[in-house]
C-alpha positions in Angstrom: 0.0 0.0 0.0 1.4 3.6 -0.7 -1.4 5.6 1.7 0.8 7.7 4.1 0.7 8.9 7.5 0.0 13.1 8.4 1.5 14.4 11.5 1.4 17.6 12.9 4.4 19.1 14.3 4.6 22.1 17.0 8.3 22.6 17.7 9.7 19.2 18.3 6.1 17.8 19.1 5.0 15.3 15.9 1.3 14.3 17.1 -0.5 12.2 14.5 -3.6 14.0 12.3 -4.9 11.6 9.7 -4.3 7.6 8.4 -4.3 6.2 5.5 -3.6 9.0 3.2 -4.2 9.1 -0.3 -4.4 12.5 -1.4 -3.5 16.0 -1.5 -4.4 18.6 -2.4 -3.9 22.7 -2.1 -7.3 24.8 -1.4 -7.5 28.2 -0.6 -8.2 27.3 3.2 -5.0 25.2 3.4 -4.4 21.7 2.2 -7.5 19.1 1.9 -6.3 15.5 2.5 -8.5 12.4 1.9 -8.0 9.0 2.8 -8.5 5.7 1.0 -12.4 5.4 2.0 -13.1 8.9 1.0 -12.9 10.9 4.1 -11.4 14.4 4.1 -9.6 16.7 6.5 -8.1 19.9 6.1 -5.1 21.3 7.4 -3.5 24.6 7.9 0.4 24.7 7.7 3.7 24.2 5.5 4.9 21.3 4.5 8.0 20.3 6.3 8.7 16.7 5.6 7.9 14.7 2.8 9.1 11.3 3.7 7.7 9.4 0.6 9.7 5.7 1.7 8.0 5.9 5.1 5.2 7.0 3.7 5.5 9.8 6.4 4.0 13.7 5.9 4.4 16.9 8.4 3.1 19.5 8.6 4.8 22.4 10.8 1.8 24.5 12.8 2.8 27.7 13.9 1.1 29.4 16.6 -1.0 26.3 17.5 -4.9 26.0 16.7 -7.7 29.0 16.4 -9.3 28.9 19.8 -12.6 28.4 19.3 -15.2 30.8 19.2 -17.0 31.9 22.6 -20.2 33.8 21.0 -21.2 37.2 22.9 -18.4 38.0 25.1 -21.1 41.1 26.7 
């Protein structure tokens, strides 16, 4: 099989995001990845390693995830 692995890294943090890999591809909200059975995720980042032989992809966050919104703050 030739799916790959996406982590996300944070410094020297790798954490894994998504299995079984299949495709990638650039959208204007970042990069939309879907897996052999059809499912999608999207991530925000650069690409730092492309490790095509371990079938291994990171992706360096910086500044860590959006918090989420908290709706009237009043």
């Amino acid at each position: 099989m030739c799916e790959s692995q996406v982590y996300l890294s944070q410094g020297d943090n790798e954490e894994l995001f998504f299995e079984d890999v299949a495709v990638i591809r650039p959208s204007d909200a970042g990069w939309v990845l879907t897996d052999i059975f059809g499912q999608t995720k999207t991530v925000v980042g650069e690409i730092e390693i492309l490790d095509l032989v371990n079938h291994k992809i990171v992706f360096a966050q910086r500044g860590g995830p959006e918090p989420p919104a908290s709706g009237d703050a009043g």
